[in-house]
N, C-alpha and C positions, 0 to 999 in steps of 0.2 A: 504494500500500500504506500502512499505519499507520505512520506515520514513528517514533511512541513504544516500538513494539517490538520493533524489529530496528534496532542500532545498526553502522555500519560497514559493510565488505564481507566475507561470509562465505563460504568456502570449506566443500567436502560433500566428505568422505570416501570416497562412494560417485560412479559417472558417471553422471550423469541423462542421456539423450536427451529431446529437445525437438522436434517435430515441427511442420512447419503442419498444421495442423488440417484444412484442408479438400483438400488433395492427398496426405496422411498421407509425404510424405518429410520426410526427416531436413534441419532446419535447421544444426543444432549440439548443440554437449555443452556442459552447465551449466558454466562456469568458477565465478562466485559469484554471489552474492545480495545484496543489499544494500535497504534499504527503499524507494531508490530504483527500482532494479527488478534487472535480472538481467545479467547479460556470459557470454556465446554464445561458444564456438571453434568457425569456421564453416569449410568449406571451398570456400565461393563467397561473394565481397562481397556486402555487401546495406546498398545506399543508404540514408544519411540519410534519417530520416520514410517511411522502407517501413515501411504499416502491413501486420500480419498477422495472423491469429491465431492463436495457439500450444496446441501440447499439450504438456506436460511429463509425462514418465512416470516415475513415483515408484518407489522401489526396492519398494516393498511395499507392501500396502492399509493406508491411514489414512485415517479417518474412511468406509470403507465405499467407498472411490476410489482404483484404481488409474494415477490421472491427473487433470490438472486442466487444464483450457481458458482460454485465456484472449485477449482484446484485447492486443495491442503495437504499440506505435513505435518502432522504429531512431534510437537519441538521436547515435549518433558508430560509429565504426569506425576501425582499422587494420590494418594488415596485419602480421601477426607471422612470417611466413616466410613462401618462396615457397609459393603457393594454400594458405594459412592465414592469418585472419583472426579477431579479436578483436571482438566486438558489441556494444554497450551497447543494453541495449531496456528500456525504460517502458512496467511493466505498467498496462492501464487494465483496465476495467467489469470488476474483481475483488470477488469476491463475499466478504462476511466466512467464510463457513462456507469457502472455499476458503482467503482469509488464514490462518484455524486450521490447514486441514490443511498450509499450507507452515509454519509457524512449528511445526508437530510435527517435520518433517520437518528443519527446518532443526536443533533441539534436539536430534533421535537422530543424525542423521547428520555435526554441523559436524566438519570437521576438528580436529586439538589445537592450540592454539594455541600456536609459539613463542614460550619466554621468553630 
């Protein structure tokens, strides 16, 4: 992703589901976002460098898409309870016109940030 316009990790207000793409079950639910790429609550491990690829389903049509596809790689994992799991994945061959529609999405939905 544009590393210059999403700064940090950002939390959504809303729960996104996140699918693989090509078998359409449910991977995880969006934890945040970050320029780097995205952290997944999963309920099955999923190994370092599993690559996939993802569908993320948007709380509502932006830019004319109720979802956006995408390439990923599993950068790390842990396990945050028993059969609960934390995922860090590096979005790749993201397309700028999809960039826009996360970076709208990231803008109407981020959580408020604590002060």
């Amino acid at each position: 992703m544009a590393r210059k316009r999403m700064r940090g990790r950002i939390q959504l207000k809303e729960t996104l589901n996140v699918y693989d793409a090509k078998t359409g079950k449910l991977v995880g639910r969006l934890v945040d976002i970050s320029d780097m790429g995205i952290q997944l609550g999963c309920k099955k491990l999923i190994p370092e460098h599993t690559f996939i690829k993802l569908r993320l389903e948007l709380p509502e049509v932006i830019n004319d898409m109720d979802s956006l596809e995408f390439d990923a790689i599993s950068t790390w994992n842990r396990t945050d309870a028993p059969k609960s799991y934390a995922v860090g994945f590096q979005m790749l061959n993201i397309t700028p016109q999809d960039i826009n529609t996360l970076l709208k999405v990231v803008e109407k939905y981020k959580a408020e940030e604590e002060e």
